[in-house]
TORKOL-4160 file (C-alpha; in steps of 0.2 Angstrom, whole numbers, padded with zeros to 4 digits, m for minus):
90
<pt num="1" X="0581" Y="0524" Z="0516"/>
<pt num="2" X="0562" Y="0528" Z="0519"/>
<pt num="3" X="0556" Y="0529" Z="0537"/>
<pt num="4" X="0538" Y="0524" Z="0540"/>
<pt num="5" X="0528" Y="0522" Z="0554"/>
<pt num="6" X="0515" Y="0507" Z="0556"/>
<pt num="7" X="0502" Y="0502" Z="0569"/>
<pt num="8" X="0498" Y="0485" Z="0568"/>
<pt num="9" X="0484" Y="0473" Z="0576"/>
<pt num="10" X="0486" Y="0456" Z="0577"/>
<pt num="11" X="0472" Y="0444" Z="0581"/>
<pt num="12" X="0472" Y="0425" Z="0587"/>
<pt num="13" X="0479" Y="0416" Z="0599"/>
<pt num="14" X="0492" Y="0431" Z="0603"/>
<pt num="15" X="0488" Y="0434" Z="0623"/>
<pt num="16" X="0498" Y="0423" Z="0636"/>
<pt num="17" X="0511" Y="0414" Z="0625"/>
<pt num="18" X="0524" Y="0429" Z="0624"/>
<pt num="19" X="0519" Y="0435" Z="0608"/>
<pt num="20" X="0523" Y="0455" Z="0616"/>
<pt num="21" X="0543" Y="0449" Z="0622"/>
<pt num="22" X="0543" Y="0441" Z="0605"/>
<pt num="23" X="0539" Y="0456" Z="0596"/>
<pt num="24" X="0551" Y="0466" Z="0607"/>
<pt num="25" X="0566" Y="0454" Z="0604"/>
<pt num="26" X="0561" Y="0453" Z="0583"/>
<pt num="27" X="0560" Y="0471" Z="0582"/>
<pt num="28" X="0576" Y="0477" Z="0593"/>
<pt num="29" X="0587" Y="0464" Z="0584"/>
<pt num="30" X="0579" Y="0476" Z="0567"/>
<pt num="31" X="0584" Y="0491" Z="0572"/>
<pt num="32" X="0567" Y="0498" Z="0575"/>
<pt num="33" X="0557" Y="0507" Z="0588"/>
<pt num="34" X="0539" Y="0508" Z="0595"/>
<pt num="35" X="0528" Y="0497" Z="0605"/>
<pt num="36" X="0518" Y="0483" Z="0608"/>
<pt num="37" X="0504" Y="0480" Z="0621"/>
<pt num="38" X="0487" Y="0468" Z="0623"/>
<pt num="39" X="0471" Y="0477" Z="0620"/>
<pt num="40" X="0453" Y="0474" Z="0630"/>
<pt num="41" X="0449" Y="0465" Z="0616"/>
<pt num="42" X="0462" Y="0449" Z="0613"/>
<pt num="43" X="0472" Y="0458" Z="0601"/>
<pt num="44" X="0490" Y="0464" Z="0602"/>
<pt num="45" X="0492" Y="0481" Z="0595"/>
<pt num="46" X="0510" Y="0489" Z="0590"/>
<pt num="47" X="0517" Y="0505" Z="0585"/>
<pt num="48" X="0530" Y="0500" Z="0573"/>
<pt num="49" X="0543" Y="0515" Z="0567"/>
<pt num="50" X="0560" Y="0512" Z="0556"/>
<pt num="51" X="0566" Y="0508" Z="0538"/>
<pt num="52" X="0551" Y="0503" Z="0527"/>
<pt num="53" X="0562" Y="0486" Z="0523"/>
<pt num="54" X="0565" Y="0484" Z="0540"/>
<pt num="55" X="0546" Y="0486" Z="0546"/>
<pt num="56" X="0541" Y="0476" Z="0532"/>
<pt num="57" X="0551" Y="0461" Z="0541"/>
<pt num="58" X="0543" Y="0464" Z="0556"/>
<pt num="59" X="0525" Y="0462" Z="0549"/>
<pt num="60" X="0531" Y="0447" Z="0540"/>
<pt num="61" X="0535" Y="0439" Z="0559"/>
<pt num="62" X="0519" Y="0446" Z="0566"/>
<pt num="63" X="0511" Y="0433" Z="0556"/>
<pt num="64" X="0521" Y="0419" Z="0562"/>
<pt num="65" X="0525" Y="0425" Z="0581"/>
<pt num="66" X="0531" Y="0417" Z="0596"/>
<pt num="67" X="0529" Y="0396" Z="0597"/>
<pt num="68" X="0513" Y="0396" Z="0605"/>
<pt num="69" X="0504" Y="0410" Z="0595"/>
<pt num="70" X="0490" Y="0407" Z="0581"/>
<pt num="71" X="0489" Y="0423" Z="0571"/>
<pt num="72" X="0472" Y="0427" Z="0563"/>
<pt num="73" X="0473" Y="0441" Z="0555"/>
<pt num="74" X="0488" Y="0457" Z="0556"/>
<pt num="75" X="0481" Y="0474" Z="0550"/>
<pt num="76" X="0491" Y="0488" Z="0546"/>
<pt num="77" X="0486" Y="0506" Z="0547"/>
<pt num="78" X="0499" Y="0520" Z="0544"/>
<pt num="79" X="0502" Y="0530" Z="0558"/>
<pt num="80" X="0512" Y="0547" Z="0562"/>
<pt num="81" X="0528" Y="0544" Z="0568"/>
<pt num="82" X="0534" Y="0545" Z="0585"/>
<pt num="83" X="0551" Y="0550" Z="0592"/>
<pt num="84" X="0555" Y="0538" Z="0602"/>
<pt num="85" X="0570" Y="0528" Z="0609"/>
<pt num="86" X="0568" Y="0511" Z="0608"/>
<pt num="87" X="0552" Y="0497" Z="0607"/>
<pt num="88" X="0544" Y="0494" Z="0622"/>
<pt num="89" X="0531" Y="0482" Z="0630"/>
<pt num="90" X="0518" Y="0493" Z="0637"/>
């Protein structure tokens, strides 16, 4: 099993249709931990830290999202991993 950690940007229509307790819900129900939060400028950004078949699944959902979303764009840089406890909404 190969932990990674990912942060992750997602463009669109992603602020105001619950794209971030989406992403919370996906990502606990995989096992992972991290965070999500809206940025200044329209985008959702996560830190995204688990198995690297697990956050793999994740991205893939990032692309679809929540009913209401419209993904543009998801891009993925890799990041340093955090010790963390579970994945929260910031």
């Amino acid at each position: 099993m190969s932990i990674i950690s990912q942060h992750c940007y997602v463009s669109g229509r992603v602020q105001g249709v619950w794209y971030r307790s989406g992403a919370q819900k996906k990502a606990r129900a995989l096992g992972l931990t991290g965070w999500v939060k809206n940025t200044d400028d329209g985008r959702v950004a996560l830190l995204v830290c688990g198995d690297e078949t697990r956050v793999a699944a994740l991205v893939q959902w990032l692309w679809k999202g929540p009913l209401f979303a419209r993904v543009t764009d998801v891009s993925i840089e890799a990041a340093n991993e955090e010790s963390l406890q579970d994945f929260e909404i910031r």
